[in-house]
ZAMI-480291 format. One line per 8 residues: their letters; for each residue z negated, y negated, x of C-alpha. Coordinates in steps of 0.25 Angstrom, whole numbers, plus 5000, padded with zeros to 4 digits. Example, Ala and Ser with C-alpha at 12.3 -4.5 7.8 and 13.67 -1.06 7.14 Angstrom:
as> 4969,5018,5049; 4971,5004,5055;
END
This chain:
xxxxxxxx> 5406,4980,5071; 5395,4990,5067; 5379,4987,5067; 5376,4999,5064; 5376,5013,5069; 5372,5027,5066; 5374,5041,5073; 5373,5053,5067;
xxxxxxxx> 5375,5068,5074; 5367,5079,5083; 5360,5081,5095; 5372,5073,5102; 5371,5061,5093; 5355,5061,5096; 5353,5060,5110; 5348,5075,5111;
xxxxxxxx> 5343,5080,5125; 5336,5068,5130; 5321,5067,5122; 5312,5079,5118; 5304,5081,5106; 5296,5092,5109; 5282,5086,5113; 5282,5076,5099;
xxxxxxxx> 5280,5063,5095; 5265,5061,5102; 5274,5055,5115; 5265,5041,5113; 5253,5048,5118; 5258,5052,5131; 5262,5038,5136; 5277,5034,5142;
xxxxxxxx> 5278,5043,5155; 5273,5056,5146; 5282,5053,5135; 5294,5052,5143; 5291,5064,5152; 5291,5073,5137; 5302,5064,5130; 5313,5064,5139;
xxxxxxxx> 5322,5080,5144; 5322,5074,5157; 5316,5065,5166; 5330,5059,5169; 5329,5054,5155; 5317,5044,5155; 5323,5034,5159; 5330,5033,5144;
xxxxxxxx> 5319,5033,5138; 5311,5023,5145; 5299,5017,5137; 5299,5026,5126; 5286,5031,5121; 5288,5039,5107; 5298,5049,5104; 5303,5037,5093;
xxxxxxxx> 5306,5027,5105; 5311,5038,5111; 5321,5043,5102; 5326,5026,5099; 5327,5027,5115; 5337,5040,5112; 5346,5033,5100; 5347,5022,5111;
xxxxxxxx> 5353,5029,5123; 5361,5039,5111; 5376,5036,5110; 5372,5030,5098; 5363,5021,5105; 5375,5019,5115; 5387,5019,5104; 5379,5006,5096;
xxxxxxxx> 5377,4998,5110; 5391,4999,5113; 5394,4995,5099; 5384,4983,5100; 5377,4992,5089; 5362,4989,5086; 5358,4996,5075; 5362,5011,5078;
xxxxxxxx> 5352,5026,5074; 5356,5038,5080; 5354,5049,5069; 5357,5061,5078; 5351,5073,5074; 5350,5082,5088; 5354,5097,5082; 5358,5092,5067;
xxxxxxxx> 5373,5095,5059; 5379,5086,5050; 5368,5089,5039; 5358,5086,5045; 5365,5073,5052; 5371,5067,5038; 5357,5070,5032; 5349,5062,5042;
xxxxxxxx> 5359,5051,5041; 5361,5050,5028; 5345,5048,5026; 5346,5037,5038; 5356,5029,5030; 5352,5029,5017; 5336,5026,5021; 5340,5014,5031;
xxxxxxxx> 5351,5010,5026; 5347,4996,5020; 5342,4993,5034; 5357,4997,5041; 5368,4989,5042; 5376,5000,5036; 5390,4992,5032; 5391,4989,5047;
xxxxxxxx> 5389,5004,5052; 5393,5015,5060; 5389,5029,5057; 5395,5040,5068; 5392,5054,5065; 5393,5063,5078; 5396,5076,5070; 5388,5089,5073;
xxxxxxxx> 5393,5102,5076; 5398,5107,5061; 5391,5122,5063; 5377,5113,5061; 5372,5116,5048; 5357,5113,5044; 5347,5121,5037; 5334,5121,5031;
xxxxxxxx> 5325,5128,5037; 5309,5131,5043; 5301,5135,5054; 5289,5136,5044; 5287,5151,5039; 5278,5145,5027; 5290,5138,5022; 5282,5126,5020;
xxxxxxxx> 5291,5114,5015; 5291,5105,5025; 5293,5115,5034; 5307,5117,5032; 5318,5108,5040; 5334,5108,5043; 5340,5114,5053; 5353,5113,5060;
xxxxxxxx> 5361,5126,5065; 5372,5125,5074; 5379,5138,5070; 5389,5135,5081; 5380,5142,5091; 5374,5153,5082; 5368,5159,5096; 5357,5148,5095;
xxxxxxxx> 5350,5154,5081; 5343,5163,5084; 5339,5176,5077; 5327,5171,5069; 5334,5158,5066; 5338,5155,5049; 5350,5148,5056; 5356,5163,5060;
xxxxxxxx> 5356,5168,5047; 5362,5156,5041; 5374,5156,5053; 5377,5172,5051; 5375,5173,5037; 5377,5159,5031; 5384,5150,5040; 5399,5147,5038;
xxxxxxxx> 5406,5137,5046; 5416,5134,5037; 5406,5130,5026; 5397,5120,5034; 5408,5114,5043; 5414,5110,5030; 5400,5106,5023; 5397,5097,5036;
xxxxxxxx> 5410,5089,5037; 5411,5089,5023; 5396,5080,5023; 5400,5072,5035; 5413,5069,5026; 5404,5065,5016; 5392,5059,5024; 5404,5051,5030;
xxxxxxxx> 5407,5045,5015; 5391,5041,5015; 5390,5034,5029; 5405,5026,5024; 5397,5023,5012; 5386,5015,5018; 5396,5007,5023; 5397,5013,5039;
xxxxxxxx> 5406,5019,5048; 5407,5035,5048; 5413,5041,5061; 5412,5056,5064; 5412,5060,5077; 5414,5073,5085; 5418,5076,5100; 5427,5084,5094;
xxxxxxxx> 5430,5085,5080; 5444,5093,5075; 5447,5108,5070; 5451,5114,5083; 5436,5110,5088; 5432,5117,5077; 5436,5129,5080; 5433,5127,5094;
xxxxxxxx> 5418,5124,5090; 5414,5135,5080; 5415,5149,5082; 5417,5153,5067; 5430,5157,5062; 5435,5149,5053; 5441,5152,5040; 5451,5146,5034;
xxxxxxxx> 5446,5132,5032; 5452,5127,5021; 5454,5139,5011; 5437,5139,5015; 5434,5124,5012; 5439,5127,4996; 5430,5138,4995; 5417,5131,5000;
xxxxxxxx> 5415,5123,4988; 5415,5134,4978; 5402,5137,4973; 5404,5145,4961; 5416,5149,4952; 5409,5139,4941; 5415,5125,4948; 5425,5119,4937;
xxxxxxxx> 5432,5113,4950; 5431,5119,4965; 5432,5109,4977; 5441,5112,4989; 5432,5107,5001; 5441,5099,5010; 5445,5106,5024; 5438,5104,5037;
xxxxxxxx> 5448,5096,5043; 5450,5087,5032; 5434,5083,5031; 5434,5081,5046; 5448,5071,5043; 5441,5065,5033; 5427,5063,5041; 5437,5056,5052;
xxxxxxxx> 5430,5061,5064; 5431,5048,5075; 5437,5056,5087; 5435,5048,5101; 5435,5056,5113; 5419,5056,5118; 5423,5056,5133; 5429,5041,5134;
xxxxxxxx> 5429,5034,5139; 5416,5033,5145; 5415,5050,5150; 5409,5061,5145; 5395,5060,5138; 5386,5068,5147; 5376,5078,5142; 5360,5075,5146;
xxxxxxxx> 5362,5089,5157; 5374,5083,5163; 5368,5070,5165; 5358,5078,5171; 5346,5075,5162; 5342,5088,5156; 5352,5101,5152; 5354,5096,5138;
xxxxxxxx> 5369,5095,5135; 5367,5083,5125; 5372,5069,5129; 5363,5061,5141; 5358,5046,5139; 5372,5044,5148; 5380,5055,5139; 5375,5046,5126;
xxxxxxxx> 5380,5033,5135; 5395,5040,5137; 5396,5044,5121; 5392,5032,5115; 5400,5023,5124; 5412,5033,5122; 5411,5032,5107; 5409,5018,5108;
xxxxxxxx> 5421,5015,5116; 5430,5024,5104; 5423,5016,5091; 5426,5002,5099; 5439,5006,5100; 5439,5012,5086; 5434,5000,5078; 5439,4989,5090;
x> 5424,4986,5092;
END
């Protein structure tokens, strides 16, 4: 049924927790058994990433064993990127794919397409910023802030003066779903499939989730279009609820029928609580076994 498959979402999506990055790109010079030793978080681990010998082949190695790797093998799927962004909100993600698409998109099969976007924490929101005190142009980058744990940013961070002074939950959770609604229209566009998922997407997680009080919701959503009082006609955003109905969140339950994903310090390999080569394995066959059923593949 689909030819084609494309993934989009966090750390989770990626495959963090199994490769480093910290020694570079010279891997080549230090031959196979050196390579391995630096790439891999845990000995235990190698034996995934058996002949690899440049942090490319090794990141191809990494969207293989994914459960986007996993997902399009149980679909009989050849043709599949993993756009996982380790770290990255919804900005940053519908930027990345959006780019992807429209450069390649005369080389994909686009008509005969699924595009699953594993949705981020909402409390993500990306910013420019820079490291460089000369404020050179290419110095300056985006970053993602998880204002769901504030006690991360630390006193010298930009992202702490943005969360106590600047950041409003209510703003940027409707701004978020509000683009995925849109980037959904994009992706439907092109002539693909567009499924949203989330372990667990609804307004009682919500609240659960986020430590902000909220306000009242939908007397706030009219407001936050309101620029100036010159607009000849003022928009009433739509509700929270609403954008998530109308995004269509595919719910499935993660854990079935093939368990419970395990995290890399479950299964032993390192203390990384992201999924293992085996937690990968468990998650793609799950989702697999939900979309069969969904488009009675």
């Amino acid at each position: 049924m689909f030819n084609l498959l494309i993934t989009s979402g966090c750390s989770h999506t990626y495959g963090s927790g199994m490769i480093s990055y910290l020694h570079g790109r010279k891997y080549l010079d230090f031959g196979t058994d050196a390579f391995l030793n630096n790439l891999v978080k845990h000995p235990k681990l190698k034996k995934f990433f058996e002949n690899v010998t440049s942090i490319e082949t090794a990141q191809k190695r990494l969207e293989e064993i994914s459960w986007t790797g996993v997902l399009a093998s149980e679909l009989n799927i050849s043709n599949f990127y993993n756009l996982g962004i380790g770290g990255s909100g919804v900005d940053t993600q519908i930027r990345n794919c959006f780019s992807f698409i429209e450069e390649n998109k005369s080389k994909l099969d686009l008509q005969n397409g699924l595009f699953i976007h594993r949705v981020p924490s909402l409390t993500r929101v990306e910013m420019i910023r820079t490291d460089d005190t000369t404020n050179s142009e290419d110095s300056f980058r985006f970053m993602s802030y998880n204002f769901s744990t504030p006690a991360n940013i630390t006193d010298d961070d930009s992202g702490l003066e943005v969360f106590l002074n600047h950041y409003d939950f209510d703003f940027y959770t409707s701004k978020h779903l509000f683009n995925l609604l849109l980037f959904k229209k994009y992706i439907e566009s092109t002539g693909m499939i567009f499924l949203a998922i989330q372990d667990g997407f609804d307004e009682d997680t919500l609240n659960k989730q986020y430590f902000y009080k909220r306000k009242n919701i939908d007397a706030y959503n009219k407001r936050i279009n309101k620029f100036s009082d010159d607009m000849h006609h003022l928009p009433s955003f739509p509700s929270l609820q609403k954008m998530i109905n109308d995004i269509g969140f595919f719910t499935f339950n993660p854990h079935e029928p093939y368990g419970v994903p395990t995290s890399l310090l479950n299964a032993g390999y390192n203390e990384d609580h992201h999924y293992s080569p085996e937690g990968h394995e468990i998650f793609g066959k799950n989702l697999a076994h939900h979309l069969k059923n969904k488009y009675n593949i």
